[in-house]
C-alpha positions as MATLAB code, in Angstrom:
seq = 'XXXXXXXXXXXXXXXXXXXXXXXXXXXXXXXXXXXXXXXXXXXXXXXXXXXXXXXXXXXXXXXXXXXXXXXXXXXXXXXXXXXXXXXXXXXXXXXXXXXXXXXXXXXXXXXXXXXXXXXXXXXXXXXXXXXXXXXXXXXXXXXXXXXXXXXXXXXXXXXXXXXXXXXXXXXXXXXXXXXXXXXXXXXXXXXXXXXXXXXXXXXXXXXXXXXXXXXXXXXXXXXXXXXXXXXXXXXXXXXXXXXXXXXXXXXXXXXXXXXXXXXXXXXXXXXXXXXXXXXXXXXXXXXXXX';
ca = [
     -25.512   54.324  127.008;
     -23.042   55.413  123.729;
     -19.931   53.724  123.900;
     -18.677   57.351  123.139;
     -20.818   58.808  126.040;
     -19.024   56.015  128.315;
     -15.416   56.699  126.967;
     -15.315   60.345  127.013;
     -15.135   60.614  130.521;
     -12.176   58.273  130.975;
     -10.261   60.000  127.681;
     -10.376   63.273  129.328;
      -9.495   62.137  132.553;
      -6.373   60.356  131.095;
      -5.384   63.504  129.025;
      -5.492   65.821  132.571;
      -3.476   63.282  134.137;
      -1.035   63.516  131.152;
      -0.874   67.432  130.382;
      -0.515   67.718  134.636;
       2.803   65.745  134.075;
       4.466   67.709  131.566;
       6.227   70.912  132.936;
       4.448   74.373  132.285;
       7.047   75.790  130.246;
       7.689   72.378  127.679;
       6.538   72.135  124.293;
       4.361   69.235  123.498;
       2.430   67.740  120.108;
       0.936   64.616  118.604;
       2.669   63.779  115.597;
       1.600   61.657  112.441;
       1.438   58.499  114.420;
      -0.123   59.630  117.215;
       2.627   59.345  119.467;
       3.109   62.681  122.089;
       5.936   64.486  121.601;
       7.545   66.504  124.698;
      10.468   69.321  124.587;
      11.535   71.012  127.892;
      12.531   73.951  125.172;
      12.605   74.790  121.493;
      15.250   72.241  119.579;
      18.417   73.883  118.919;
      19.918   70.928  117.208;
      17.557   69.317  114.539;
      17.815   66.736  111.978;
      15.846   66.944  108.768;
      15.242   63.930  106.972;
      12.880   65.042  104.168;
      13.684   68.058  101.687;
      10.021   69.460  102.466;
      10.959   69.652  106.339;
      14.275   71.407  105.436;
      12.145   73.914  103.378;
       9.551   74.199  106.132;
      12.576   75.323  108.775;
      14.260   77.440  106.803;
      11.173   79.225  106.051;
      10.326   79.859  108.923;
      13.917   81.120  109.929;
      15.290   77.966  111.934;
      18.222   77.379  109.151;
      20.681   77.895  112.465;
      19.295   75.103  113.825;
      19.619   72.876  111.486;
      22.414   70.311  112.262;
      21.850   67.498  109.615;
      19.856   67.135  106.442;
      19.146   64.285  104.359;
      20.766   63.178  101.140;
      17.744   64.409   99.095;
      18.029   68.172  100.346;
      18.302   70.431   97.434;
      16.980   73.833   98.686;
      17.629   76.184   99.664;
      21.565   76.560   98.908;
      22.064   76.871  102.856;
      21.377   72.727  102.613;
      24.917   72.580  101.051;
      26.777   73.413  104.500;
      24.790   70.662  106.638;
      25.924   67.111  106.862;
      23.612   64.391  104.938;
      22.278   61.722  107.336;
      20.589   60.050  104.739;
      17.021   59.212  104.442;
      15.099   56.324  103.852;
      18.050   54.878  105.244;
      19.638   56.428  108.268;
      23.562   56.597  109.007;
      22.790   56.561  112.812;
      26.306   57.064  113.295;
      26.846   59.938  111.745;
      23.217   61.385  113.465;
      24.578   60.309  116.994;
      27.393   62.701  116.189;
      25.278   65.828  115.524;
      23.681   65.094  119.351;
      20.296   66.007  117.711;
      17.613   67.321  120.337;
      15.040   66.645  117.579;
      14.564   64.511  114.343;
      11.754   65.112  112.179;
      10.911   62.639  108.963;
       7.955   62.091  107.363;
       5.901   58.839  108.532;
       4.905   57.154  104.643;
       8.467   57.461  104.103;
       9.984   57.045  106.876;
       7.802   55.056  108.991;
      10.102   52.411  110.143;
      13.419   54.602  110.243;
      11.480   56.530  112.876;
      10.113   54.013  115.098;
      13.985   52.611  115.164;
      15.242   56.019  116.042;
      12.568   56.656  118.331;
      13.303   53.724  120.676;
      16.809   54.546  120.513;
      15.679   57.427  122.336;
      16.007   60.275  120.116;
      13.199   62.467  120.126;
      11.370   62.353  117.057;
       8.465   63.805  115.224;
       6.626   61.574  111.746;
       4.837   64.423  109.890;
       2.326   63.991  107.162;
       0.670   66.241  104.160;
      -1.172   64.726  101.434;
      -2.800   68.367  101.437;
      -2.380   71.914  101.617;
      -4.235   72.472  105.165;
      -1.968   69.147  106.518;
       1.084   71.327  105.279;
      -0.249   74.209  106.916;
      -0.269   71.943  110.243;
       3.249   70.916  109.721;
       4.338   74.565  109.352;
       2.744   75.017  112.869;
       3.624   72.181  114.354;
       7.753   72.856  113.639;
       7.427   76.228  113.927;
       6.024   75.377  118.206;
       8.966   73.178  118.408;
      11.590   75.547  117.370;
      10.511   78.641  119.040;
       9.314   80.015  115.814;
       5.424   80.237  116.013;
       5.190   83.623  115.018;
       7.320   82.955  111.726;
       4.888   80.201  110.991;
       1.523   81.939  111.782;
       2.978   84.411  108.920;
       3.992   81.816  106.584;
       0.450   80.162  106.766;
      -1.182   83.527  106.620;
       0.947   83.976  103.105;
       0.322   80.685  101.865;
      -3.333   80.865  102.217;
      -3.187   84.144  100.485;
      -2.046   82.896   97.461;
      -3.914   79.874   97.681;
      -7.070   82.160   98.140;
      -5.720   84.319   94.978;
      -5.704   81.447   92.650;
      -9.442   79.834   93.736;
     -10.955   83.168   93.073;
      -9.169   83.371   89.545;
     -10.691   80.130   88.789;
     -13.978   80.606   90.214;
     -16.608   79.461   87.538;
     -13.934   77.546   85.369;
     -14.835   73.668   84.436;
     -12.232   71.729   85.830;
      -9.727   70.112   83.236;
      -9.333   66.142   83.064;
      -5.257   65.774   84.050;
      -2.995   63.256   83.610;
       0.545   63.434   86.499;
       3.633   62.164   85.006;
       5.926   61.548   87.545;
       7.862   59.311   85.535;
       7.376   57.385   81.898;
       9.918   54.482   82.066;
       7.662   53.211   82.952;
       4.941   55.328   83.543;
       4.238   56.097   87.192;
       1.618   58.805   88.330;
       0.035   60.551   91.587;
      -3.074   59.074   92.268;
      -5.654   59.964   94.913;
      -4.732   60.863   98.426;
      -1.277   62.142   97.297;
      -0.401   65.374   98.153;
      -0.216   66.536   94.148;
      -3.726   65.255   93.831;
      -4.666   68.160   96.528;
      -3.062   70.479   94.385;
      -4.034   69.511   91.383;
      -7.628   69.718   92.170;
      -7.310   73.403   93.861;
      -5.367   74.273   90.777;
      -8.790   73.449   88.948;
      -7.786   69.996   87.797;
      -9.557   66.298   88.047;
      -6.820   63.667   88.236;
      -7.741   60.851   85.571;
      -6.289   58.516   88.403;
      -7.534   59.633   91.601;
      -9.291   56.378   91.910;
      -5.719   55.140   92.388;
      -4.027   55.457   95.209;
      -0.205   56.984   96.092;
       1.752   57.008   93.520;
       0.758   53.817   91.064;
       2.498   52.496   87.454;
      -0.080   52.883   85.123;
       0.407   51.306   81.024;
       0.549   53.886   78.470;
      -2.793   52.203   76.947;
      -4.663   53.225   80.108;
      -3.591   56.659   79.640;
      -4.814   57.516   76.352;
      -7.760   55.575   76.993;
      -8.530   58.100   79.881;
      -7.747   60.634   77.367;
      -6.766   63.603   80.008;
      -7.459   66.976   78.370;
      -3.647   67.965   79.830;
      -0.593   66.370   80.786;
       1.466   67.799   83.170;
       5.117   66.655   83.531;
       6.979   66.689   86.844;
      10.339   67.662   85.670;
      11.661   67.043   82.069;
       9.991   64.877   79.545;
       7.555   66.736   77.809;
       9.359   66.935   74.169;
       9.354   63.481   74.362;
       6.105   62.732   75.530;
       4.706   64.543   72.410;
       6.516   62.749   70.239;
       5.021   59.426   70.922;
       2.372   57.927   68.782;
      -0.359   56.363   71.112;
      -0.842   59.904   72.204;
      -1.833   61.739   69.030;
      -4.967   61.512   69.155;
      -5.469   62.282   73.270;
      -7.402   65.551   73.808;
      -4.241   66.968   75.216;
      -1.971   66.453   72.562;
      -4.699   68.263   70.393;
      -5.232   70.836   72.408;
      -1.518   71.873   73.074;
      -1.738   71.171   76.689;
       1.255   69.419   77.998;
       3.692   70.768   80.502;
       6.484   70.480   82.785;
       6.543   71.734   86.406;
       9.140   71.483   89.455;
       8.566   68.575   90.608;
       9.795   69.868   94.394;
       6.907   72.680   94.012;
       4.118   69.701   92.899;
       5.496   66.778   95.556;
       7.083   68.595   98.612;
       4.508   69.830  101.025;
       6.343   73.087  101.814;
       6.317   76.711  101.235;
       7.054   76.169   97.367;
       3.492   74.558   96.884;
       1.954   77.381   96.688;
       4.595   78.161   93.448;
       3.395   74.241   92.247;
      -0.470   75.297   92.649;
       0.183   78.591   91.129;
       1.492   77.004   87.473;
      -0.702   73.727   87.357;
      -3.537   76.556   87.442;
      -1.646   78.730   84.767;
      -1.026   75.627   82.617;
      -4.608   74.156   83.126;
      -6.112   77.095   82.494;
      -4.030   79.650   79.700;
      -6.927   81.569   79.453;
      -6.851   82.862   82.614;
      -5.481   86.279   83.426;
      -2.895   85.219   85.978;
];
């Protein structure tokens, strides 16, 4: 017999025995980690601790429920009234004061702040999108635990739209060999399996480093011998990046193809990505009628 023909049975007897304990009327998920996560009610109190959560709950209308963010929150301006908890690090005083009903991080960042807070018997959800359809998820998921599933089928439904909008612009176009900068001093990139990779290829890119993995230092010598056909900046540094010597010669640098993008549109898994995928695909492909 399979081992999967012998286990089935026994999984699905142990998830009846589970979903009969939880009251009718709760709210339950699996989060990033696995771990199932039970609400008698949508959270009225929640704690952010990543800026593309915040995003994610304002979106979908939840802003008044928001009773800390962390110390990275930037948008939208309604952050600026919330106490910071932190982030990678956690002031668990200060969170034990805003008698949170929920706090939701983000597991490769987080991982360890949220097993400590989750033994200390907050209620906690680890989230994680290294894509577009695992930020979709995360819009659902938050949206069921704040009472807001409606606002979150919608926001899907838009961001797929767009997302739709730009493949069928680029249908037929040869993808473009891209170099990330995340940062130069020294350089540091987004390599495979990061959520900018994901965007970078629906935006019609290939990533000269998606054999790397996260978010690796690269030398400047391994660069231009990868000689990307763009560059594409997260945040400011393009002037300067032209300026330098090695990269005279790179295809991109002769083409003209070197550009700066929000870096919280191209990193934060939120309702802005579609805004990220929208100008890598304007800036790796100009001759599109966008």
């Amino acid at each position: 017999m399979a081992v999967g023909a012998a286990v089935g049975p026994v999984v699905l007897a142990c998830a009846a025995l589970l979903a009969a304990s939880v009251p009718a009327a709760a709210l339950q998920v699996l989060d990033a980690t696995g771990t199932r996560v039970v609400l008698p009610r949508p959270a009225v109190r929640v704690v952010s601790l990543a800026p593309s959560v915040t995003e994610v709950l304002w979106a979908l209308g939840a802003g008044p429920q928001v009773v800390g963010v962390s110390s990275a929150d930037d948008y939208p301006p309604g952050v600026r009234t919330r106490p910071r908890v932190g982030g990678v690090r956690v002031d668990e005083e200060r969170l034990a004061s805003l008698r949170p009903d929920l706090v939701v991080g983000v597991q490769s960042l987080q991982g360890p702040v949220l097993a400590r807070l989750r033994a200390l018997g907050y209620r906690v959800v680890a989230l994680e999108a290294n894509s577009l359809e695992e930020a979709y998820h995360s819009v659902v998921v938050l949206g069921e635990l704040t009472g807001r599933g409606k606002a979150a089928q919608q926001l899907v439904e838009s961001m797929r739209r767009e997302e739709a909008a730009v493949a069928s612009r680029l249908q037929g176009r040869r993808r473009v060999r891209v170099f990330v900068q995340v940062w130069d001093q020294p350089f540091i990139t987004a390599g495979g399996g990061t959520f900018t990779d994901d965007l970078v290829r629906r935006a019609g890119g290939q990533n000269v480093f998606a054999d790397r993995r996260g978010w690796p230092q690269v030398s400047e010598e391994e660069v231009v011998a990868r000689d990307p056909q763009c560059v594409v900046v997260l945040g400011k540094g393009a002037d300067r990046l032209r300026r330098r010597a090695a990269w005279q010669h790179t295809t991109a640098l002769q083409r003209g193809c070197v550009g700066e993008v929000d870096p919280s549109w191209a990193v934060r898994p939120g309702p802005r990505a579609v805004l990220g995928l929208r100008a890598l695909a304007r800036l790796l492909h100009p001759g599109v009628a966008w």
